[in-house]
Structure formats: C-alpha cells, structure tokens
C-alpha positions in Angstrom: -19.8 29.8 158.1 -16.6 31.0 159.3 -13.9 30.2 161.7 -11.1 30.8 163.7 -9.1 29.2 166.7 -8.0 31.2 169.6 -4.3 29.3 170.8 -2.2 29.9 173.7 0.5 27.3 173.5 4.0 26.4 174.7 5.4 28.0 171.2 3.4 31.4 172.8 3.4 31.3 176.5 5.8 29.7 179.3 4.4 27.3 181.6 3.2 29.3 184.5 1.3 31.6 182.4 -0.3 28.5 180.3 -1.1 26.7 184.0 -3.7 29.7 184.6 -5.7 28.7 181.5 -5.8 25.0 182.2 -9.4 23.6 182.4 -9.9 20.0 183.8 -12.2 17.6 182.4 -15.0 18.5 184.5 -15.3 22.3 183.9 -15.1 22.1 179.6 -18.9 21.7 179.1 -19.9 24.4 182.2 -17.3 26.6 180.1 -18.4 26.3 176.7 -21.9 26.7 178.1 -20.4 30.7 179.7 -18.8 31.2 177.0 -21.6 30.5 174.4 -24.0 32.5 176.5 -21.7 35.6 177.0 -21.8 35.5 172.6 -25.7 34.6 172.9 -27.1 36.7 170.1 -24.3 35.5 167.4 -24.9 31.8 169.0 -21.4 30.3 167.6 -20.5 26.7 167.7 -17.8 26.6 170.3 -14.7 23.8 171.2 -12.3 24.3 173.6 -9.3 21.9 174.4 -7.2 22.2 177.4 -3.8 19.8 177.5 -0.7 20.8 179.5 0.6 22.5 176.6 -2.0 24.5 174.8 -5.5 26.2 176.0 -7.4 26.5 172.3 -10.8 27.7 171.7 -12.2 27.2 168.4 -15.3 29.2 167.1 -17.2 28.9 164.4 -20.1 31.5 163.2 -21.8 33.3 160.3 -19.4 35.3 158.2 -21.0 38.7 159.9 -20.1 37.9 163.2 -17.4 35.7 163.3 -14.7 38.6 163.0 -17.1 40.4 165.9 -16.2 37.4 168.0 -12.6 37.4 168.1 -12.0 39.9 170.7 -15.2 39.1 173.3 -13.7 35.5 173.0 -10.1 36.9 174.4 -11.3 38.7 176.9 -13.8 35.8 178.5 -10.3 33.7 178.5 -8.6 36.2 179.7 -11.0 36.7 182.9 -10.9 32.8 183.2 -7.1 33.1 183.5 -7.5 36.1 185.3 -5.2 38.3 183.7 -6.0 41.3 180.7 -6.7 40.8 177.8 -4.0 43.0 176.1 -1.2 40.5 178.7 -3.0 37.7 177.0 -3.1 38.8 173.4 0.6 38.9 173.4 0.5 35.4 174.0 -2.2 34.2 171.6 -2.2 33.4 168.1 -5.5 33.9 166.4 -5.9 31.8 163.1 -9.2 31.9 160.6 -10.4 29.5 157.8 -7.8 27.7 156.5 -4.9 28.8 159.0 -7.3 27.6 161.6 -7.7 24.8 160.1 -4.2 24.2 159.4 -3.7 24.5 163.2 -6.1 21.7 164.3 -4.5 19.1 162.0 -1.4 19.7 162.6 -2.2 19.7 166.6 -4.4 16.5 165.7 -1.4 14.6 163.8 1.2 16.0 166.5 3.2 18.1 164.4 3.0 20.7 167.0 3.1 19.5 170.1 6.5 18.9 172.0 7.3 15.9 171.2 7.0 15.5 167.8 4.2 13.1 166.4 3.2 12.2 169.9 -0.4 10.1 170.3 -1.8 11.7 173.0 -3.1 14.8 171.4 -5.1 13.0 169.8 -7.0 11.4 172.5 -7.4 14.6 174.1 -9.2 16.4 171.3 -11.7 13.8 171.0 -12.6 14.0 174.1 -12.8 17.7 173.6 -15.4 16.9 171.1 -17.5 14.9 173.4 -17.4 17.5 175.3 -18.2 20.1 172.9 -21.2 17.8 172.0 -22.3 17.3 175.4 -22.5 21.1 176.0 -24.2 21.6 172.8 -22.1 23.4 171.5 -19.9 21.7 168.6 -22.4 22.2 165.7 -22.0 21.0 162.1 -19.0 23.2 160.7 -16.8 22.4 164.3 -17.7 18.7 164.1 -16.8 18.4 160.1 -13.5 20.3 161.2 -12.8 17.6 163.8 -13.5 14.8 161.7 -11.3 15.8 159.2 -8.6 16.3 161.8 -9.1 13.0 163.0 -9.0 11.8 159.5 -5.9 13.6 158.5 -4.2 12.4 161.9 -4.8 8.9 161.1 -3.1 9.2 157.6 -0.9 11.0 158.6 0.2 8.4 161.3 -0.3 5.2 159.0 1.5 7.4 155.7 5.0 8.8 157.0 7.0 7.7 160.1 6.1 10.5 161.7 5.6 8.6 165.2 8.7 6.5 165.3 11.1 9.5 165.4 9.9 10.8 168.4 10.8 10.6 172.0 8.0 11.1 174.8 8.4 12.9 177.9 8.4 10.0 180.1 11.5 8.7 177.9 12.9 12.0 178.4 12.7 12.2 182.1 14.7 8.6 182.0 17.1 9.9 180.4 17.5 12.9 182.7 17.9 10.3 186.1 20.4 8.2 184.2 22.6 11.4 184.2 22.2 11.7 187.4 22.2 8.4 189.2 25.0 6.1 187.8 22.6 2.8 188.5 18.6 3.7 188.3 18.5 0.3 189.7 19.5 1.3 193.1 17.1 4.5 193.5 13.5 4.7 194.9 10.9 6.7 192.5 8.1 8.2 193.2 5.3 9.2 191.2 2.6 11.5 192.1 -0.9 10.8 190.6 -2.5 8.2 188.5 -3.5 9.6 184.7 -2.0 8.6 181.5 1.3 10.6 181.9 2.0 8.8 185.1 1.3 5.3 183.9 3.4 6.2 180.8 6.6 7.6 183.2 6.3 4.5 185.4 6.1 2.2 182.2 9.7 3.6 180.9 10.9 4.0 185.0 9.6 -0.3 185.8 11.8 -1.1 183.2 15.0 -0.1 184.4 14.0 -2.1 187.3 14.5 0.6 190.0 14.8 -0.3 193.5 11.6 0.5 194.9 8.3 2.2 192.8 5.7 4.0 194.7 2.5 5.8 193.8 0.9 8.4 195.8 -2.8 9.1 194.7 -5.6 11.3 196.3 -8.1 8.3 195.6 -5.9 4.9 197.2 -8.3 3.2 195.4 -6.9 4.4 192.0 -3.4 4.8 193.0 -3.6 0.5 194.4 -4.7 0.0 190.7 -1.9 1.1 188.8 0.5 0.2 191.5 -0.5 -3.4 191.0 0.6 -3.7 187.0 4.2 -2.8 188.2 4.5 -4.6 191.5 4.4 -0.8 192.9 3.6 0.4 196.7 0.4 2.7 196.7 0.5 5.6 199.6 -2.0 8.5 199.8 -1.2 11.9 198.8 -1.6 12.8 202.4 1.8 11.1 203.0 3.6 12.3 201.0 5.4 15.3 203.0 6.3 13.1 205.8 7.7 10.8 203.2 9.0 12.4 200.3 12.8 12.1 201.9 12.5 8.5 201.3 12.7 9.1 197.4 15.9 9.9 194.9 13.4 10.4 191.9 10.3 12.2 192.2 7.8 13.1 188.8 4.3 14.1 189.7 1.2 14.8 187.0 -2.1 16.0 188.7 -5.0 18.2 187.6 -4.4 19.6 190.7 -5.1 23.4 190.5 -2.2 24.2 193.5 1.1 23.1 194.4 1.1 19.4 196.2 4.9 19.3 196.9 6.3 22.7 198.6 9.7 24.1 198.9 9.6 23.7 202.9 8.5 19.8 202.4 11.8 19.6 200.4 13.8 21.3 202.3 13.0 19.2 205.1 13.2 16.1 202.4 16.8 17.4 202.0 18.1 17.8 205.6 16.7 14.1 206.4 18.4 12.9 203.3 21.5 14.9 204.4 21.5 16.7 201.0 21.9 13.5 198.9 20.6 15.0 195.6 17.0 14.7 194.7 15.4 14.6 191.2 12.3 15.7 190.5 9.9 15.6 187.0 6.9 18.4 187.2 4.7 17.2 184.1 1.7 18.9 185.3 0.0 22.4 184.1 -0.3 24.0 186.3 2.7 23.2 188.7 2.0 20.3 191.1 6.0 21.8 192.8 6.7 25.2 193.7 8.8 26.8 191.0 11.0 27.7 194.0 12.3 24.1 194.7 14.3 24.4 191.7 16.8 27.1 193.3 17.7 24.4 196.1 21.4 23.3 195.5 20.6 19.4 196.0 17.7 19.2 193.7 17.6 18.9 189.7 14.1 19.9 188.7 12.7 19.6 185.4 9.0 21.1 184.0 7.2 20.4 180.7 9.1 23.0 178.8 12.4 21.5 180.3 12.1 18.5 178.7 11.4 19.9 175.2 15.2 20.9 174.4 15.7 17.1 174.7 12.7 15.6 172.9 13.4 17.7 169.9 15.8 15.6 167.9 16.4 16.2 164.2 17.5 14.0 161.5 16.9 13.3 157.8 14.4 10.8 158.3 12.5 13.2 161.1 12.4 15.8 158.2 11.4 13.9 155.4 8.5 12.3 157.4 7.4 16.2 158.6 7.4 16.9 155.2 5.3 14.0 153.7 2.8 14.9 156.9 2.9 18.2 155.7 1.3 18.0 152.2 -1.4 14.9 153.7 -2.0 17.7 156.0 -2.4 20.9 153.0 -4.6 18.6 150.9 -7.0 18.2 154.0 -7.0 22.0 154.4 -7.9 22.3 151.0 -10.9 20.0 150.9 -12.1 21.5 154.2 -12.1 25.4 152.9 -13.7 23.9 149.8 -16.5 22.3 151.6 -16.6 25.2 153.7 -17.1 27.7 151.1 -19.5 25.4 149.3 -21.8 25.8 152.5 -22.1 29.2 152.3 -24.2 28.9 149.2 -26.7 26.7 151.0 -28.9 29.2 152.4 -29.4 30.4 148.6 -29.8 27.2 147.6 -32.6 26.8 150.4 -34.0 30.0 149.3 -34.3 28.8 145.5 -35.7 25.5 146.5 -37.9 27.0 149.0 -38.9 29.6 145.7 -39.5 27.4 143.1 -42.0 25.2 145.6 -44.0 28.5 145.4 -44.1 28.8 142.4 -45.0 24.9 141.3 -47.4 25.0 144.4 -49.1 27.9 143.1 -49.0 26.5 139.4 -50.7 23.6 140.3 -53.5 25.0 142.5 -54.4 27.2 139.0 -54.3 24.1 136.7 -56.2 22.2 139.4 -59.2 24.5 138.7 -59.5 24.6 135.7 -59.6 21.4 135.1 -62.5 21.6 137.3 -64.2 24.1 135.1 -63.9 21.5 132.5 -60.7 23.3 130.9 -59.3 20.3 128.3 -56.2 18.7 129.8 -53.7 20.0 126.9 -55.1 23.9 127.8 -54.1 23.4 131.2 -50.5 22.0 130.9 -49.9 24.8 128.4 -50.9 27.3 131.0 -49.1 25.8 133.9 -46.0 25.3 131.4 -46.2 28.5 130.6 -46.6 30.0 133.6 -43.8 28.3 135.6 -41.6 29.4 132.3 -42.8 32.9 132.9 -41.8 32.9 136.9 -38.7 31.5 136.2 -37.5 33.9 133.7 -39.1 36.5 135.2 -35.9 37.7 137.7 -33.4 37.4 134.7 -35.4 39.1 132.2 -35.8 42.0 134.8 -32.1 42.2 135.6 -31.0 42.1 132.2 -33.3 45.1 131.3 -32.8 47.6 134.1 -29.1 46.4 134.6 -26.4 49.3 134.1 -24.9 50.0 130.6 -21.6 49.3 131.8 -22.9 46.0 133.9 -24.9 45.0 131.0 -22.5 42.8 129.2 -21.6 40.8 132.8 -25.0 40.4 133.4 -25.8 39.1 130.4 -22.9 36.5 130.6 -24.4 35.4 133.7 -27.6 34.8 132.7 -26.1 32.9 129.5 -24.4 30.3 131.9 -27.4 29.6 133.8 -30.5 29.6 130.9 -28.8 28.5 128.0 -25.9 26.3 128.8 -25.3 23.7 126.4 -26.6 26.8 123.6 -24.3 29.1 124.4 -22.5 30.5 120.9 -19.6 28.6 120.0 -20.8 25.8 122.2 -20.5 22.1 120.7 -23.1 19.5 121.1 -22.0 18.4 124.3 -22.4 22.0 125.7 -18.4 22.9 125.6 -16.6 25.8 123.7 -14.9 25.0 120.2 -11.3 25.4 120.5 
C-alpha cells in the first residue's frame, strides 16, 4: 500500500483561507463517506483531521492508484472550501510514505503545531480516527499509521521535555491583557463558547482573579456548567450584542461557521463604553469576529496566528528537547516504511500459500487412490514426494532454462538463495559464507 497526506496548515495558509476548510465534528464521517465515493473504484482508506490550524487528509491505496489520487483528492477539498484547486494547491503540501509519515508524528507529538509540544493535537487526531472508523473508512495501513503516531507521541512526551517548554494560547492571550490593563483584577472577561479552548482560557483568566467572568453559550445548559467550576455568570449567546459593552476582555472559540460578534455590535460596544479600550482573543477557525473590528482605534484584537509570534520561544533546552523528539520520531518512520514495504509482499505471499494448497491438495487426492487400488504405502509416499518435488521445482527449472543469456547468471543466483540455502558454494555448516 501506499500513502500520502494532503495538509493545508498555518505554516501554508493564513487563517481566513484555513477557516473555509474547517469541518466540525459532525460532518467528518458524512465527508469521508463523499470523498471515498467520489474515488469509488480505487476504494482508498481515507482520514481527515480538521483543528483550527490544519485541514489534513490522509489517503492510503494500492501502489497503482495512489499517485492517481492525489489530484481528485485536491480538487474534492478544494470544492468543499469552495475555491480552485490551482488557489488551493499553492497552499498545500502533499507528502508520501515516509514524508507522510513523518508529518503525522510530528503533528501527533506537537512538533508542528503553534505552540510547540502542545497536548491537544493529540486528542484531536484520535478522535479523527474514530471517526475514520465510524465512516469505514480508516482501514489497516491508516489505522497502523495512527497507532504508531500515537505511540511515537507518547514517547516522545514521556522521553524529552518537549511539553514543558511551551506556552499555550490561553497563556498567551494573558499575557496580551496584562499589557494592556495595568490590574487584570479590575476588568470584566468574557468568554464566548464552552469547548476545551475556552475552559483552558478561563482556567489561566480565574486565576488572576479578574473582577467579574462570564460565559456566553448557545446551549445555557452547557455554558451554566462550566461557569459553575469558576464561580462564573452564564448568559446566552443571544445576549451578547446588547451586552458586549459591559466587558474589557473578550476571547471567543466556537465551531460556529459565521461571525457571532460584528463590527457594528462593537462599535456600538465602544460608544457605550465611551471608547475605553476593548480586548478581544479570536481562537476560533473560522472567525467567530469580523476581521474588520480589528481596524477600530479602541480595540486590540488578536487571532490564532497572532498569538504564534509570542508562543514561539526558543532556548537551549527547547532545542535540545526538539532534537531528542526528533530522532524518537525518525526511528518510528523507519519501522513504519519497513512494515509498510513488508506488506506489499503479502499478496505474493497469499498467492504462494494459496499455490502450494493446490498442489498438496491435489497430491493427496492421487496418493488417496492409490492406496485404494491397493498401491503399498511406501509406492505412494514416493509418488506424492515426488510429485510435490516436481511442482515445486517446476517454475525455477523453467526460468532458469528459457532465461536470457545475459539474465542467466542473476537468475541463477536467485534460484540459489531460495532452493539451496544452507548448500550454497562456499557456505559453512550453518549456511553462512566463509570469510
């Protein structure tokens, strides 16, 4: 088998253009299911992850086809995203065998996301193999890829100190408001929506012990949840324009596939504030606020790719744990493109098994009657001896004497090493060469 991985990330496309491609939880399985019928008659094994950083299909197929795939596979995202597929191979990085591979642990053990060595990623690609799975589509060369990503993630985390030099995005954004506000402790923050992100921002936020937390959620139900671990107001989404002037710190992370906070709500914010400065955190892909809030003079807003200039810290320890994750993660690829080009050989080895079954089958149904003519036992195992010996040889015998003259010698060599082995000339008792 063979296979690639189709990537638009934040290293290849800015964030507007990455919000087209973003697929909630709820439409992976009806999308590997289109995709894997619009490639019906090379029937792949399909995975697709979606984060707010990176759209990546990974495809696996017979050798034959998989090189066939590459471009129907661009241009079924591309219609998804709605743009062409030349605009979107200008923002793509295809990668096959062990490049691909390559890719998915070092996504899997967060050496390429953002924020260096960050957990999350790894969360999310498990549940894009569930996925997968669900839609029947993962199949055995996608799900050992996985595995070994997962594997590779988890030494990698447990070997180097990959994860403690890192700063999240949530850290980030705290950061950002303590430039801005001289006490966090006397501002009001809002967060919009209720997923990990959020309860990760609100975690770092509670603990500056701001003046007043609230969480605006399109299910209340959810929102009152995680409002009640940090002693948090919960308000509807509906709300929020008729309240959003109430806030000095506003970061919002929805699947939402629009805009929730426009730039008339904050201007409006701004004129009841009497243009007291706002900040405002957009973690989600696509945008949950207009692009076009960030041109308002009172109002210091901050997306995803933002907030990478500041998560991306160096240092001596940062590089010498990259570097240890690194070669965990080039032994991995090794082992997989091993095991991968071992399992090209198992349809032959199918075919052989499946071959000599024949030929003992047939063998035995001879022996079988003559026995039953009365043929004496040590006549019939010479015959069926013989006659399996004869099958067997039968193919190399044949090669050897119509091969070409100047093919002869190879062939011969060939044959050697799988008939005579441990009798090869020069070979010792144990079946090695003399020195």
């Amino acid at each position: 088998m063979s296979v690639f991985a189709l990537s638009l990330n934040h290293h290849t496309a800015p964030v507007d253009l990455r919000g087209r491609f973003a697929f909630t939880l709820d439409q992976l399985s009806p999308a590997l299911r289109g995709l894997r019928e619009g490639l019906q008659r090379a029937q792949p094994e399909v995975a697709l992850l979606s984060t707010c950083n990176r759209t990546e299909l990974y495809v696996a197929a017979d050798p034959g086809r998989s090189r066939h795939l590459v471009r129907p596979t661009l241009e079924w995202l591309a219609t998804q995203g709605g743009v062409s597929a030349d605009d979107l191979t200008r923002h793509t990085h295809v990668l096959e065998q062990g490049a691909a591979a390559r890719h998915a642990f070092r996504v899997a053990s967060g050496l390429d996301s953002m924020v260096l060595g960050e957990p999350q990623i790894l969360g999310q690609m498990k549940q894009a193999v569930r996925e997968a799975d669900s839609a029947g589509t993962l199949g055995t060369t996608l799900h050992q890829l996985f595995q070994r990503s997962f594997s590779v993630a988890k030494e990698v985390r447990t070997s180097t100190e990959i994860g403690s030099h890192s700063i999240s995005m949530a850290a980030a954004a705290v950061r950002l408001a303590a430039q801005l506000f001289e006490d966090l402790r006397k501002i009001r923050v809002l967060f919009v929506g209720a997923g990990e992100m959020i309860e990760l921002a609100t975690t770092h936020f509670a603990a500056k012990a701001p003046k007043h937390i609230a969480i605006a959620n399109r299910t209340l139900e959810r929102g009152e949840k995680l409002a009640s671990h940090f002693g948090a107001e919960a308000m509807r989404l509906a709300d929020l324009p008729s309240r959003l002037h109430e806030f000095d710190a506003v970061i919002s992370c929805t699947a939402s596939t629009l805009p929730l906070i426009g730039l008339g709500a904050v201007e409006r914010a701004l004129k009841a504030r009497k243009r007291r400065p706002m900040f405002m955190v957009d973690l989600a892909v696509p945008r949950d606020i207009e692009p076009e809030v960030a041109q308002l003079d009172d109002v210091y807003l901050y997306t995803v790719d933002d907030l990478s200039a500041i998560v991306q810290t160096a240092g001596e320890k940062r590089q010498a744990a990259v570097a240890q994750a690194e070669a965990i993660i080039e032994s991995g690829v090794q082992n997989f493109v091993h095991w991968l080009d071992q399992r090209s050989t198992v349809p032959l080895i199918q075919a052989l098994n499946t071959q000599a079954d024949a030929w003992r089958t047939a063998e035995i149904a001879r022996a079988r009657k003559q026995l039953a003519k009365g043929g004496s036992v040590e006549d019939v195992l010479e015959a069926l001896s013989r006659g399996l010996t004869q099958k067997m040889l039968h193919g190399a015998l044949a090669e050897l004497h119509n091969a070409d003259p100047n093919q002869r010698a190879h062939t011969a060599e060939v044959v050697s090493r799988l008939f005579l082995r441990g009798n090869l000339p020069g070979a010792d008792r144990d079946g090695r060469g003399q020195a």
